[in-house]
py3Dmol code that shows the C-alpha trace and the ligand (Angstrom):
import py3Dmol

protein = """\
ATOM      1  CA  UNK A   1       3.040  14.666   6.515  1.00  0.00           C
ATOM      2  CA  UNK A   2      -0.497  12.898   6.669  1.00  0.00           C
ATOM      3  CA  UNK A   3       0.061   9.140   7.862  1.00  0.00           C
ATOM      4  CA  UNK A   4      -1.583   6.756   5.461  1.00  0.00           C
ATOM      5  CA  UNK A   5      -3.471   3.282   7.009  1.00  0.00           C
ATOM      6  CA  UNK A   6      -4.441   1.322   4.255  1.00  0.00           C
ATOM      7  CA  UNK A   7      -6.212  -1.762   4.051  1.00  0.00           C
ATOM      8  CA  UNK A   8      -5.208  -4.710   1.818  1.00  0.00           C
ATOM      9  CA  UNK A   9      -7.695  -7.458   1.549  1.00  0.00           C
ATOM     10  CA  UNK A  10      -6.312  -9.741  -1.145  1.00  0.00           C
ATOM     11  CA  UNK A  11      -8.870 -11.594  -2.335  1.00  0.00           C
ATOM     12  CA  UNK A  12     -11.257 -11.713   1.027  1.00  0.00           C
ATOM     13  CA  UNK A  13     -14.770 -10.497   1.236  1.00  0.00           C
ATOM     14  CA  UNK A  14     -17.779 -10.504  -0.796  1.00  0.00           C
ATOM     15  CA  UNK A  15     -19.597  -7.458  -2.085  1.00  0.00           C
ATOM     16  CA  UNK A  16     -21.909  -8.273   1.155  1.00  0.00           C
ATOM     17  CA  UNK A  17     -19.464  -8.782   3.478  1.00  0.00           C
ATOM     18  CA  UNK A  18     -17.466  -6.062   2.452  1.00  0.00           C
ATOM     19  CA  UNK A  19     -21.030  -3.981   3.522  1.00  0.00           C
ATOM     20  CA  UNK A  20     -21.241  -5.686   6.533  1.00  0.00           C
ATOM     21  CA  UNK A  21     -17.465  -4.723   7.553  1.00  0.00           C
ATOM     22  CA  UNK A  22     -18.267  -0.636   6.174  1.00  0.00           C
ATOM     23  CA  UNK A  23     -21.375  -0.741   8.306  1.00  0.00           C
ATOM     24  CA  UNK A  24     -19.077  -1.410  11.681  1.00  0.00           C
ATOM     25  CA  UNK A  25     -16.066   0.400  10.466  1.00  0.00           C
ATOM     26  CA  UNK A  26     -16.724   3.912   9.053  1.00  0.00           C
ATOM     27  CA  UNK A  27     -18.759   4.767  11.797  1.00  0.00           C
ATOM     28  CA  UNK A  28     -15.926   4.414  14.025  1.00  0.00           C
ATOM     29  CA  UNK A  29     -13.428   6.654  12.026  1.00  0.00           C
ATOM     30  CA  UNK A  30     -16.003   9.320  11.138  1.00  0.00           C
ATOM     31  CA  UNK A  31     -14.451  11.746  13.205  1.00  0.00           C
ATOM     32  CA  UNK A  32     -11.266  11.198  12.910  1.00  0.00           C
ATOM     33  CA  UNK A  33      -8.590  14.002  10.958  1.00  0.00           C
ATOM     34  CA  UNK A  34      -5.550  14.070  10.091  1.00  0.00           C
ATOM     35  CA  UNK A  35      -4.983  10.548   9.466  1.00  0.00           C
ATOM     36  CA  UNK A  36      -5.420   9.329   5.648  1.00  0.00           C
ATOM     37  CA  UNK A  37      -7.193   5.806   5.581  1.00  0.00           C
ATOM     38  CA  UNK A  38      -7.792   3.576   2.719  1.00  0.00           C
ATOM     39  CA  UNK A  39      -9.379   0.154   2.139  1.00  0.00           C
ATOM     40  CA  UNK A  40      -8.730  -2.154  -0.613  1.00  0.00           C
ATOM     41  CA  UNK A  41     -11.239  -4.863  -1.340  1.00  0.00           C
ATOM     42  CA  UNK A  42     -11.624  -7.267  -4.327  1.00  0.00           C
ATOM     43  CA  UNK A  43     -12.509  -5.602  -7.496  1.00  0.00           C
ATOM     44  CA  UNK A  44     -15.608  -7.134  -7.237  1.00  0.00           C
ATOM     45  CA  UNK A  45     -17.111  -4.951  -4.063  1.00  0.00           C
ATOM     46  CA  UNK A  46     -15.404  -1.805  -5.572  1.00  0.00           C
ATOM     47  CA  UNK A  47     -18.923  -0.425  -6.856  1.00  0.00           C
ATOM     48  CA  UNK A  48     -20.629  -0.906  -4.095  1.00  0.00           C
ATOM     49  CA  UNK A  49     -17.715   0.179  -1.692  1.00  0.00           C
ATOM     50  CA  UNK A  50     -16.847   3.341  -3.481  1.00  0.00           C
ATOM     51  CA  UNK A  51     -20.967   4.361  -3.183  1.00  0.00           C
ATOM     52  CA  UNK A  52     -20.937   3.261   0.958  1.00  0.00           C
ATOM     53  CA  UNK A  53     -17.476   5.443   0.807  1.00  0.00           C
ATOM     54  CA  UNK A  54     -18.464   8.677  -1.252  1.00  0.00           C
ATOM     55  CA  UNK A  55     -19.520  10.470   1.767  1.00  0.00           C
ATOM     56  CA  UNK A  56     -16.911   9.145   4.346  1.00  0.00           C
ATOM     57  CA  UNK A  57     -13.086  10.179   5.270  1.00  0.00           C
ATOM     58  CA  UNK A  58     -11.708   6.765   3.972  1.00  0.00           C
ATOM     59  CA  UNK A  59     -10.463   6.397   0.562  1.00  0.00           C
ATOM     60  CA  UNK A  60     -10.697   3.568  -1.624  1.00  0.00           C
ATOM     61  CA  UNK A  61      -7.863   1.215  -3.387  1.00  0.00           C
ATOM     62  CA  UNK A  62      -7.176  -1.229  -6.071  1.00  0.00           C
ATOM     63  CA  UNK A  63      -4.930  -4.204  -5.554  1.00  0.00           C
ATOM     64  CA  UNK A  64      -3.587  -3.874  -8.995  1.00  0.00           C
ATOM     65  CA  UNK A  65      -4.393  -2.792 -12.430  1.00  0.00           C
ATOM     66  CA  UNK A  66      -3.100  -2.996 -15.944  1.00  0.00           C
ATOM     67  CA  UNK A  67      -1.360   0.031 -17.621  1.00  0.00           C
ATOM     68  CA  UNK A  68      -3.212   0.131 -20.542  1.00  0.00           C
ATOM     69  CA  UNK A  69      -6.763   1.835 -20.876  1.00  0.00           C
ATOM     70  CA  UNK A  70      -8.637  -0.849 -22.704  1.00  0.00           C
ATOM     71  CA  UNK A  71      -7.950  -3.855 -25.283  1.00  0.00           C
ATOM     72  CA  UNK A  72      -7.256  -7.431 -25.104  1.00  0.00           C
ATOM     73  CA  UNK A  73      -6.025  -8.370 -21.892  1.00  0.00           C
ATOM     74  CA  UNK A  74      -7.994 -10.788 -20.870  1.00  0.00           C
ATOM     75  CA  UNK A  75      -8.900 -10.816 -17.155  1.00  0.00           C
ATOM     76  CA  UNK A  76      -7.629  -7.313 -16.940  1.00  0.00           C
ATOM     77  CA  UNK A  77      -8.384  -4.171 -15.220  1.00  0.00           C
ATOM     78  CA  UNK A  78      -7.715  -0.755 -16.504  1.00  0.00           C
ATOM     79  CA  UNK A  79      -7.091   2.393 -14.686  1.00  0.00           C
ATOM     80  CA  UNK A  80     -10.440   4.167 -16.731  1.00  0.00           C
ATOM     81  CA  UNK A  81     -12.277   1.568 -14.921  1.00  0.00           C
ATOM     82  CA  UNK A  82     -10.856   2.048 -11.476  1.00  0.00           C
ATOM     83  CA  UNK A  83     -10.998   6.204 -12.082  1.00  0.00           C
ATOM     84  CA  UNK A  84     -14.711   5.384 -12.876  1.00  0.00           C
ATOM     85  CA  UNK A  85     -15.269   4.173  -9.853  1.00  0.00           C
ATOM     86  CA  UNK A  86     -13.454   6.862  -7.458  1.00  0.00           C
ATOM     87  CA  UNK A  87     -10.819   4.831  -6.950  1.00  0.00           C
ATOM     88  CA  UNK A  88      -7.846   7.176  -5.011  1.00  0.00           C
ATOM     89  CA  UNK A  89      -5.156   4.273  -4.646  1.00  0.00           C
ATOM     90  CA  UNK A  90      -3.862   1.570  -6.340  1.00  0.00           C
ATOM     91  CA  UNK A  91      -1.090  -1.388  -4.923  1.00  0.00           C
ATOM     92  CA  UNK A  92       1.169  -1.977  -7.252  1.00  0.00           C
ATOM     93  CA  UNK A  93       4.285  -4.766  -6.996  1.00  0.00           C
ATOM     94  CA  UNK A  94       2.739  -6.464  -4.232  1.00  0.00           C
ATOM     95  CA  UNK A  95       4.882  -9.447  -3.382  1.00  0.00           C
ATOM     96  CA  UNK A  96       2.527 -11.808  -4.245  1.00  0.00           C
ATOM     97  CA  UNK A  97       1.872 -10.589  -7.570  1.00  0.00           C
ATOM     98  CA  UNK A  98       5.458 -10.477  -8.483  1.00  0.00           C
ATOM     99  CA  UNK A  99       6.214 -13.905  -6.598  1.00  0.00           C
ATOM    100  CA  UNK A 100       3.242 -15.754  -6.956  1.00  0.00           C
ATOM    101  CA  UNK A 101       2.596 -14.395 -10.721  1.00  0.00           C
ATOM    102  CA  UNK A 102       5.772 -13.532 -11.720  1.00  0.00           C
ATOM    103  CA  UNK A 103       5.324  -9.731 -12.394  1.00  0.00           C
ATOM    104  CA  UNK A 104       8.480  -8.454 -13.507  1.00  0.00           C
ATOM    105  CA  UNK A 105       9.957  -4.823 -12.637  1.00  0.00           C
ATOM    106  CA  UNK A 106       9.044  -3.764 -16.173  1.00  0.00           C
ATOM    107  CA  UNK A 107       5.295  -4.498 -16.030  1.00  0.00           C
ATOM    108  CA  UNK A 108       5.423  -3.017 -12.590  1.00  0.00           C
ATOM    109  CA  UNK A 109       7.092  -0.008 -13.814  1.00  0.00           C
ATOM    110  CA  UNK A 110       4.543   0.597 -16.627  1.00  0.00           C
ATOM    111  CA  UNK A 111       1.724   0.529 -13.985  1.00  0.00           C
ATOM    112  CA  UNK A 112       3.140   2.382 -11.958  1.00  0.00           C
ATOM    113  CA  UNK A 113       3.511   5.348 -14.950  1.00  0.00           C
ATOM    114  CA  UNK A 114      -0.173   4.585 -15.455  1.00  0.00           C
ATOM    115  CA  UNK A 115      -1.638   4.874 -12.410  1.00  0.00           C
ATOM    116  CA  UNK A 116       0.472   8.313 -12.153  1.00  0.00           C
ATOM    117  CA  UNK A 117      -0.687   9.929 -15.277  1.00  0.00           C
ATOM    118  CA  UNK A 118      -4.588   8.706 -14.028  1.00  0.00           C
ATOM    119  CA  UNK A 119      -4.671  10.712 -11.548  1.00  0.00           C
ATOM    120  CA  UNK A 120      -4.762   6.886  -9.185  1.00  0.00           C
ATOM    121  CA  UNK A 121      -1.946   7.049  -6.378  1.00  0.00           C
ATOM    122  CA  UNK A 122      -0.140   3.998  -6.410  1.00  0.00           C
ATOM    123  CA  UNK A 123       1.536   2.197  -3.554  1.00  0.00           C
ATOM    124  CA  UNK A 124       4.613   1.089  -4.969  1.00  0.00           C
ATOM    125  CA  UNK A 125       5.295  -2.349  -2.803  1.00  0.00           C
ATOM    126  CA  UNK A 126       9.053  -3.231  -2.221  1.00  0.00           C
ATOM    127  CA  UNK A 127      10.709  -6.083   0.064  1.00  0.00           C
ATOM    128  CA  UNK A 128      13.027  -8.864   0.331  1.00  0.00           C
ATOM    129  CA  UNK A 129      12.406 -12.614   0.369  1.00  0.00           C
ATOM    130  CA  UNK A 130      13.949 -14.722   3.669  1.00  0.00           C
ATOM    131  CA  UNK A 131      16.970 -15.880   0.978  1.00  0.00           C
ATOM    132  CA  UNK A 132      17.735 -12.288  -0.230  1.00  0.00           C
ATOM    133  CA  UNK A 133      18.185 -11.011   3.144  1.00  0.00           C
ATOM    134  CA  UNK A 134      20.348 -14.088   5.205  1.00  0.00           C
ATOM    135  CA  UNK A 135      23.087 -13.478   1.546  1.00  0.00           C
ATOM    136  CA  UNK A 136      23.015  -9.837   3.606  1.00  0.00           C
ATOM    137  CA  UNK A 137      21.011  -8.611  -0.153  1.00  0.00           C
ATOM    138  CA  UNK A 138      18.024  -6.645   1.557  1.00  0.00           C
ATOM    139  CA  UNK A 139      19.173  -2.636   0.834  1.00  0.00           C
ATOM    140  CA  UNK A 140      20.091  -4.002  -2.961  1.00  0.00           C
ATOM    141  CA  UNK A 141      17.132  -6.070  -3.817  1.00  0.00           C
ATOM    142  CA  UNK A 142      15.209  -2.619  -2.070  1.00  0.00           C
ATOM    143  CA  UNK A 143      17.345  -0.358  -4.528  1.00  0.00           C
ATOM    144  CA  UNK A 144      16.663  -2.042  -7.497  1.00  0.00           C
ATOM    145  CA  UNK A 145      12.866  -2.250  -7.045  1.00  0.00           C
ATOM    146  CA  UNK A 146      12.701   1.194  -5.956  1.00  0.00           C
ATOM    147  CA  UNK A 147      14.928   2.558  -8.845  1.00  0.00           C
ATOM    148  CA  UNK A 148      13.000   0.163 -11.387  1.00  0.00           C
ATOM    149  CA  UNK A 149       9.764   1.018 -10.011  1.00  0.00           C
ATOM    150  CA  UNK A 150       9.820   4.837 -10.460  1.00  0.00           C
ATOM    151  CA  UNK A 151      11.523   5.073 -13.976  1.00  0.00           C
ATOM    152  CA  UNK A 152      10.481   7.691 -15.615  1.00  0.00           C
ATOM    153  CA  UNK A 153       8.811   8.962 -12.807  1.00  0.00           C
ATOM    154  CA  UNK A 154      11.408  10.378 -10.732  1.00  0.00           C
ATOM    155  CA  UNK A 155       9.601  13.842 -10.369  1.00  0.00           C
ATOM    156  CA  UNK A 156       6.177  12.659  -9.140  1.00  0.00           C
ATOM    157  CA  UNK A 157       7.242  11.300  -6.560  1.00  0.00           C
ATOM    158  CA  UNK A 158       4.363  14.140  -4.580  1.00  0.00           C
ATOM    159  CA  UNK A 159       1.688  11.349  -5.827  1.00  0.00           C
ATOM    160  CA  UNK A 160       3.312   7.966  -5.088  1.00  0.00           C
ATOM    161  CA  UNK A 161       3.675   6.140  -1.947  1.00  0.00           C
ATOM    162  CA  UNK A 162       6.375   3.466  -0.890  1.00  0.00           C
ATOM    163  CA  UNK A 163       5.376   0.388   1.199  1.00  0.00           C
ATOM    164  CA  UNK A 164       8.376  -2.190   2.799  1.00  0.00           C
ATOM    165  CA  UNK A 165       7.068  -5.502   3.149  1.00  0.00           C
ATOM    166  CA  UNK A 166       9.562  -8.007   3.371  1.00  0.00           C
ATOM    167  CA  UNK A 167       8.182 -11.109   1.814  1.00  0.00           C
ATOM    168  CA  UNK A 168       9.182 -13.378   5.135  1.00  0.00           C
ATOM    169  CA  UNK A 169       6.653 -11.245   7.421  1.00  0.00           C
ATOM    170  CA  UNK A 170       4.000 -11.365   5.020  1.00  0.00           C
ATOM    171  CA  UNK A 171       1.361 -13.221   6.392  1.00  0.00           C
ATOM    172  CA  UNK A 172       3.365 -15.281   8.496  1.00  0.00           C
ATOM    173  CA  UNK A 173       3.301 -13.727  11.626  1.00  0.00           C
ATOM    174  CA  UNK A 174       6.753 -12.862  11.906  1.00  0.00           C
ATOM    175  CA  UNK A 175       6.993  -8.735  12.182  1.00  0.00           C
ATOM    176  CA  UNK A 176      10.298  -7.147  11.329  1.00  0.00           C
ATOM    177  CA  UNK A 177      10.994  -5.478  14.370  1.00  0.00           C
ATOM    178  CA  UNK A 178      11.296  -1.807  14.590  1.00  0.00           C
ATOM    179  CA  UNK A 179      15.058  -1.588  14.227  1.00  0.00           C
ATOM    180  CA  UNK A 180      14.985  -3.882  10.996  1.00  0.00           C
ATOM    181  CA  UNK A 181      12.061  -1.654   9.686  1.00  0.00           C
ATOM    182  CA  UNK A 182      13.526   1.501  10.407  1.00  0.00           C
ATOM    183  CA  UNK A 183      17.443   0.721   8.875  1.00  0.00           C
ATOM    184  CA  UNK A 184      15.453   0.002   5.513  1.00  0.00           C
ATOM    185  CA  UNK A 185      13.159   2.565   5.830  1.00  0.00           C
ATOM    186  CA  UNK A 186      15.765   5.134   6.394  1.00  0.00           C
ATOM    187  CA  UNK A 187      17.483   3.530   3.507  1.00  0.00           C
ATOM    188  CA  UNK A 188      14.840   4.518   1.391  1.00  0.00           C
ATOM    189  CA  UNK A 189      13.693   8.066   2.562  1.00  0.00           C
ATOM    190  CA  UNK A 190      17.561   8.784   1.687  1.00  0.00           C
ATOM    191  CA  UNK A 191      17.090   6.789  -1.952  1.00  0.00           C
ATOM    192  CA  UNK A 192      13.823   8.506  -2.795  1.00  0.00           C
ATOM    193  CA  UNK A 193      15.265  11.597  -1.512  1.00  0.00           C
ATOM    194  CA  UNK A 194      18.135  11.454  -4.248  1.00  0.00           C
ATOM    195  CA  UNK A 195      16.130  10.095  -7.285  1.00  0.00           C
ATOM    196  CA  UNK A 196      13.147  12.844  -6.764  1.00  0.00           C
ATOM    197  CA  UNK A 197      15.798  15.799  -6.154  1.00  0.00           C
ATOM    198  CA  UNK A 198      14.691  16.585  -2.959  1.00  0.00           C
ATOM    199  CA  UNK A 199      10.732  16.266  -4.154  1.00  0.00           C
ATOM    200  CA  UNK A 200       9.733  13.402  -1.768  1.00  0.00           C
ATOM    201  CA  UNK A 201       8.124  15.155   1.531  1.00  0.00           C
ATOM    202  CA  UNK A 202       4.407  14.291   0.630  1.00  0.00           C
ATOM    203  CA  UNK A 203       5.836  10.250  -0.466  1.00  0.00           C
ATOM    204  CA  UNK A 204       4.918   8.218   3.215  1.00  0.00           C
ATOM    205  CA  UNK A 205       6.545   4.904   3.233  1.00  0.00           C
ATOM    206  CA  UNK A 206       4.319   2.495   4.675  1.00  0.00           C
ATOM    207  CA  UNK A 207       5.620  -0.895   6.305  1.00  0.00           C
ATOM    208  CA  UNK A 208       3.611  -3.877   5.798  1.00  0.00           C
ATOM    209  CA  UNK A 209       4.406  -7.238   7.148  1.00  0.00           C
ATOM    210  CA  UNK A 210       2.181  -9.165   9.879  1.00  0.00           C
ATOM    211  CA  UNK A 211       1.167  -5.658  11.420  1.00  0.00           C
ATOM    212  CA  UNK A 212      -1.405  -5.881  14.041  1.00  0.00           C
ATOM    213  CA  UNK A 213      -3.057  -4.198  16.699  1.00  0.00           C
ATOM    214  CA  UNK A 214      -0.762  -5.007  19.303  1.00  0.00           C
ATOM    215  CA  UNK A 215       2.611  -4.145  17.055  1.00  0.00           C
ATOM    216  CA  UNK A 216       1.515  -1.544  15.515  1.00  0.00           C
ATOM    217  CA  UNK A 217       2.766   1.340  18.193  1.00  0.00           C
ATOM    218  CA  UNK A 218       6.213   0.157  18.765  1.00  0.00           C
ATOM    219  CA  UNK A 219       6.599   0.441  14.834  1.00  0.00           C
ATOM    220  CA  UNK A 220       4.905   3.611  14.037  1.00  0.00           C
ATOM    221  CA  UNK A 221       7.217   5.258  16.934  1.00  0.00           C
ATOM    222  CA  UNK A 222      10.004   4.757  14.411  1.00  0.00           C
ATOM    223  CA  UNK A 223      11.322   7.593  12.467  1.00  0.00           C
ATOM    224  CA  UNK A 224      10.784   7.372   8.836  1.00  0.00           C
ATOM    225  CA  UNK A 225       7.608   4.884   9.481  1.00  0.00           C
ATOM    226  CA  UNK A 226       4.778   6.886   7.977  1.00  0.00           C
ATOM    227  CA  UNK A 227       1.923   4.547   8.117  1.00  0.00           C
ATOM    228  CA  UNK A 228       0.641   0.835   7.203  1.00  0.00           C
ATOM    229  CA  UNK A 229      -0.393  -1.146   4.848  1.00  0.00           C
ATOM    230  CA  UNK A 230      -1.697  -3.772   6.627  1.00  0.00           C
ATOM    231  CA  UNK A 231      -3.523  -7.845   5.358  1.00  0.00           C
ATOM    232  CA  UNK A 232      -4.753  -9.865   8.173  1.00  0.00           C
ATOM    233  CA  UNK A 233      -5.099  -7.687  10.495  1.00  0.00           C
ATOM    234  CA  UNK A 234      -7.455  -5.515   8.137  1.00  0.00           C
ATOM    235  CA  UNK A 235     -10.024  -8.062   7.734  1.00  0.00           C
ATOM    236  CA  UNK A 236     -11.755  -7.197  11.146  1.00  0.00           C
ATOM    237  CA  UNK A 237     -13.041  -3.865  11.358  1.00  0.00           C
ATOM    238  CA  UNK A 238     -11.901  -3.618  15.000  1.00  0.00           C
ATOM    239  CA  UNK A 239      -8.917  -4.370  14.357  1.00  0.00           C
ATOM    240  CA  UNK A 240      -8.267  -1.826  11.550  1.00  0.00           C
ATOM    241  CA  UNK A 241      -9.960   0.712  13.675  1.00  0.00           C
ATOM    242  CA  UNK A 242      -7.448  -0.179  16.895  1.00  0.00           C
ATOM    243  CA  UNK A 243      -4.040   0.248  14.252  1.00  0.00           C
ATOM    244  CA  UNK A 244      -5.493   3.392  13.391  1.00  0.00           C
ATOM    245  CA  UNK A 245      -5.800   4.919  16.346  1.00  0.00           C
ATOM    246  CA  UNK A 246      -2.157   3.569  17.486  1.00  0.00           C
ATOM    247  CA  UNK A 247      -0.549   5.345  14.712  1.00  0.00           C
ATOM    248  CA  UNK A 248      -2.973   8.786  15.400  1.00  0.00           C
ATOM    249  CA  UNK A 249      -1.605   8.728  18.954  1.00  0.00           C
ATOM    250  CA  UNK A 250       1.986   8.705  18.004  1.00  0.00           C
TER     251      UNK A 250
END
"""
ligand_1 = """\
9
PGA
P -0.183 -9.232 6.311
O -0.184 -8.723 4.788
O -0.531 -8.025 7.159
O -1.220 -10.303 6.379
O 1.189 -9.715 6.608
C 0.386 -7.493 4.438
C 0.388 -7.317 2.945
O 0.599 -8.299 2.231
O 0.181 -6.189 2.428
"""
view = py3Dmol.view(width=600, height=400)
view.addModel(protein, "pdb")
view.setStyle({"model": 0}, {"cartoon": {"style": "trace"}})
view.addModel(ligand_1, "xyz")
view.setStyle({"model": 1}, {"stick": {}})
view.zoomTo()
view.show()
C-alpha cells in the first residue's frame, strides 16, 4: 500500500500565496516515489494550483463538494467542476463541516456516492468529539459514521480513503497518542474489512489531529496508520515536506 500525505488548508491561502507555497514545496518532493501526496487549498486557488500541479507528483484535493452536478444550490460546488479542474481527491465529513455546519450523515453519504461515481477519491473523515469519548462512545460514534458514510458503497471501497480525526486534537494541539490512534485505527481496518468483503487493501486510513513534524514518526510507526491528513502543520511548506519524509522513512 502507497501512504497518502495530504494537505488540508481550510480556508488559508490566497491564489498567490498558494503560488508562493508550490514554488518552495514541489521542488522539494520532485523526486520523491512511492509516497502519494496531496494538497487541498481553497476552491478559489484550485485553477491555478491544478495548472502549477499538472506536471508534478502531488495530487490535488477539494475540501468538500455537493453531490449533485449542477442546479440551485447556492454557494455550491459540484463534482463536474472539481473533475474540470483535475481534481484527484475530495474531503468529505470533515469535522468542521458536520460540527460547525451541521452536515448530517445523509448529506455526507450522498457525497460521498458522488465523488465515487466521478471518478474524485474522497477522504471520508470520521472522529469523536472530547464528550463522546470520556461516556467511553469513541468505537460507536466511529461505527456509525463509517457504516453511514459508505452506504451503498460497500464495494468501492478500492477508491475511498478513511481519515480518524478526533474532533478534541483538531487544531488544538493535543495529538492522540499512538496507542489511542492505533486501537481505533485497528478498529476500523477490521470494520472496513467486513463491510467491503475483504475489498479494502488499496483503502489507507489516514489520522489527522494536531500532526506535526515532530509527531509525525512515532505515529506513522503504528500498524494500521497509513498516512496523514494533516491542517496546521500543512500551511508551511517545510513543514509538509519534513512529515513527508518521516512517514517515507518508516
Ligand atoms: P490540524 O487539522 O492538523 O490543524 O489539527 C487537521 C484537520 O482538521 O484535518
Amino acid at each position: 500500500m502507497t501512504y497518502l500525505v495530504a494537505a488540508n488548508w481550510k480556508m488559508n491561502k490566497t491564489v498567490g500565496e498558494t503560488l508562493e507555497y508550490l514554488e518552495i514545496f514541489l521542488p522539494s518532493v520532485e523526486d520523491l516515489t512511492n509516497i502519494d501526496i496531496m494538497i487541498a487549498p481553497p476552491f478559489t486557488a484550485l485553477a491555478s494550483a491544478s495548472l502549477k500541479l499538472e506536471k508534478s507528483n502531488v495530487k490535488l484535493g477539494a475540501q468538500n463538494m455537493h453531490f449533485a452536478e449542477k442546479g440551485a444550490f447556492t454557494g455550491e460546488i459540484s463534482p463536474v467542476m472539481l473533475t474540470e479542474l483535475d481534481v484527484n481527491y475530495v474531503i468529505l465529513g470533515h469535522s468542521e463541516r458536520r460540527h460547525i455546519f451541521g452536515e448530517k450523515d445523509k448529506l455526507i453519504n450522498q457525497k460521498m456516492i458522488s465523488a465515487v461515481e466521478h471518478g474524485i477519491r474522497p477522504i471520508l473523515c470520521v472522529g469523536e468529539t472530547l464528550e463522546e469519548r470520556e461516556l467511553g462512545k469513541t468505537l460507536n460514534v466511529v461505527e456509525n459514521q463509517i457504516r453511514s458514510g459508505l452506504a451503498g458503497i460497500e464495494k468501492d471501497l478500492v477508491y475511498i480513503d478513511i481519515a480518524y480525526e478526533p474532533v478534541w486534537a483538531i487544531g488544538t494541539g493535543k495529538t492522540a497518542t499512538p496507542e489511542q490512534a492505533q486501537e481505533v485505527h485497528r478498529f476500523i481496518r477490521s470494520l472496513i474489512n467486513e463491510i467491503s468483503k475483504g475489498n479494502d487493501e488499496k483503502t489507507r486510513i489516514l489520522y489527522g489531529g494536531s500532526v506535526n513534524e515532530t509527531n509525525a514518526r512515532n505515529l506513522i510507526k503504528e500498524d494500521n496508520i497509513d498516512g496523514f491528513l494533516v491542517g496546521t502543520a500543512s500551511l508551511d511548506p517545510k513543514k509538509f515536506y519534513k512529515i513527508v519524509t518521516e512517514v517515507m522513512e518508516v
